[in-house]
C-alpha positions as CSV (number, residue, x, y, z in Angstrom):
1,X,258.8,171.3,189.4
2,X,258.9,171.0,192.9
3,X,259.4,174.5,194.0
4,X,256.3,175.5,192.3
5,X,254.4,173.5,195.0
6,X,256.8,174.1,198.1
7,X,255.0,176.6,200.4
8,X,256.0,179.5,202.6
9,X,256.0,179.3,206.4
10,X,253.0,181.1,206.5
11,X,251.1,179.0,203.5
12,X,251.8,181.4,200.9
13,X,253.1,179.9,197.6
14,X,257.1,179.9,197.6
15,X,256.7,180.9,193.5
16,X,253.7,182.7,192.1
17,X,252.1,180.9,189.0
18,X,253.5,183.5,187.0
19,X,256.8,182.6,188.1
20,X,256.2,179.1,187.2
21,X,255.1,179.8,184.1
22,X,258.1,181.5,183.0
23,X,260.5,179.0,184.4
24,X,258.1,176.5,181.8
25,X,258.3,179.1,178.8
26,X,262.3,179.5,179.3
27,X,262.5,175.3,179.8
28,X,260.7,175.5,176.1
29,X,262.9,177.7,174.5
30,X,266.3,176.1,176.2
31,X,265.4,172.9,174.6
32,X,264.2,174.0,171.2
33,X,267.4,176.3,171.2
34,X,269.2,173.0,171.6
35,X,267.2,171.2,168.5
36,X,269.8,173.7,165.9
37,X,272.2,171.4,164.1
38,X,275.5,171.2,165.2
39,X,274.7,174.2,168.3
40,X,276.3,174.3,171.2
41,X,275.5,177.4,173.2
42,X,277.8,178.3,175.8
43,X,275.2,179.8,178.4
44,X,277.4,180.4,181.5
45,X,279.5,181.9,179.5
46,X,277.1,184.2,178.2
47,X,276.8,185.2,181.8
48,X,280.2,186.2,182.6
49,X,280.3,188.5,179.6
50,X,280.6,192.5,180.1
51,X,278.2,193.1,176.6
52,X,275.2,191.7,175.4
53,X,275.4,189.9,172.3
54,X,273.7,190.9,169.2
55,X,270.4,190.2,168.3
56,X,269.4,188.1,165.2
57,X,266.4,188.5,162.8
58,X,264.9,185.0,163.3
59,X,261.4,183.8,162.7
60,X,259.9,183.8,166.4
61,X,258.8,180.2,166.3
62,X,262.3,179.1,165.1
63,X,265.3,177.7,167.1
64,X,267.4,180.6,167.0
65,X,264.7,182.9,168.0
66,X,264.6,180.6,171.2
67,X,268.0,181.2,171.5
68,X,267.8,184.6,171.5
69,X,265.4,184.6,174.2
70,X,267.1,182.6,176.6
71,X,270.2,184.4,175.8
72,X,268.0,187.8,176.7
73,X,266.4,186.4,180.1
74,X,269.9,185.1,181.4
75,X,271.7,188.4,180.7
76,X,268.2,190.1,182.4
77,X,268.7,187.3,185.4
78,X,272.4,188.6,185.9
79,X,275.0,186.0,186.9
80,X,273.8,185.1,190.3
81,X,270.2,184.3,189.2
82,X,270.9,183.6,185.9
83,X,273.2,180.8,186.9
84,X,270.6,179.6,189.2
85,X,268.0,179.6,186.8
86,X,269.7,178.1,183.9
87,X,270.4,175.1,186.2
88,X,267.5,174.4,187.7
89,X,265.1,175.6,184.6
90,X,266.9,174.7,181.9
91,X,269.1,171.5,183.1
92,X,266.7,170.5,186.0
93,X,269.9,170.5,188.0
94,X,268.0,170.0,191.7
95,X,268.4,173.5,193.7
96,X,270.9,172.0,196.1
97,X,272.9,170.1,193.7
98,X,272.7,173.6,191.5
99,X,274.0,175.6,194.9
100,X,276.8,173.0,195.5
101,X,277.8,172.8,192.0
102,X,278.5,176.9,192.0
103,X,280.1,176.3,195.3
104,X,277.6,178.5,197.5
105,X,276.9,178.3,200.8
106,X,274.4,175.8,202.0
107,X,270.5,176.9,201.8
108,X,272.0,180.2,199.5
109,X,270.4,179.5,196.4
């Protein structure tokens, strides 16, 4: 990922490891969420919606459990960030392609 190794003015990482990591964890679970027969998760959807969703009792190392937890960390994200996220994490959309493609302002995202 390319933001993980972009730097700060002042030579400070742009995103701590820990935020890398997560990014990596929720890139895992987006694609195993994906390996469900016949899913097709509407995620920015999910964002727009008032109510969260409920929760399933799935086995944590299973597909829908992955699910779940993307579900959980884009309705944590919010839509603004959660949109951001799920583009660039989970689709490795490129940040200003992702920015464009919401139809923000230049440099916004």
């Amino acid at each position: 990922m390319i933001l993980s190794r972009r730097r700060e003015k002042d030579g400070e990482l742009f995103l701590a490891p820990a935020q890398v990591s997560a990014g990596e964890r929720l890139r895992e679970d987006f694609e195993l969420a994906q390996m469900v027969q016949g899913a097709s998760y509407a995620w920015e959807a999910l964002l727009e919606q008032e109510s969260q969703p409920a929760r399933r009792k799935t086995e944590p190392l299973s597909a829908e459990a992955a699910a779940d937890r993307v579900a959980a960390a884009l309705l944590e994200l919010g839509p603004g960030l959660g949109h951001i996220v799920l583009r660039c994490c989970c689709e490795l959309e490129g940040l200003e392609t992702a920015v464009r493609g919401l139809g923000w302002s230049a440099r916004s995202g």
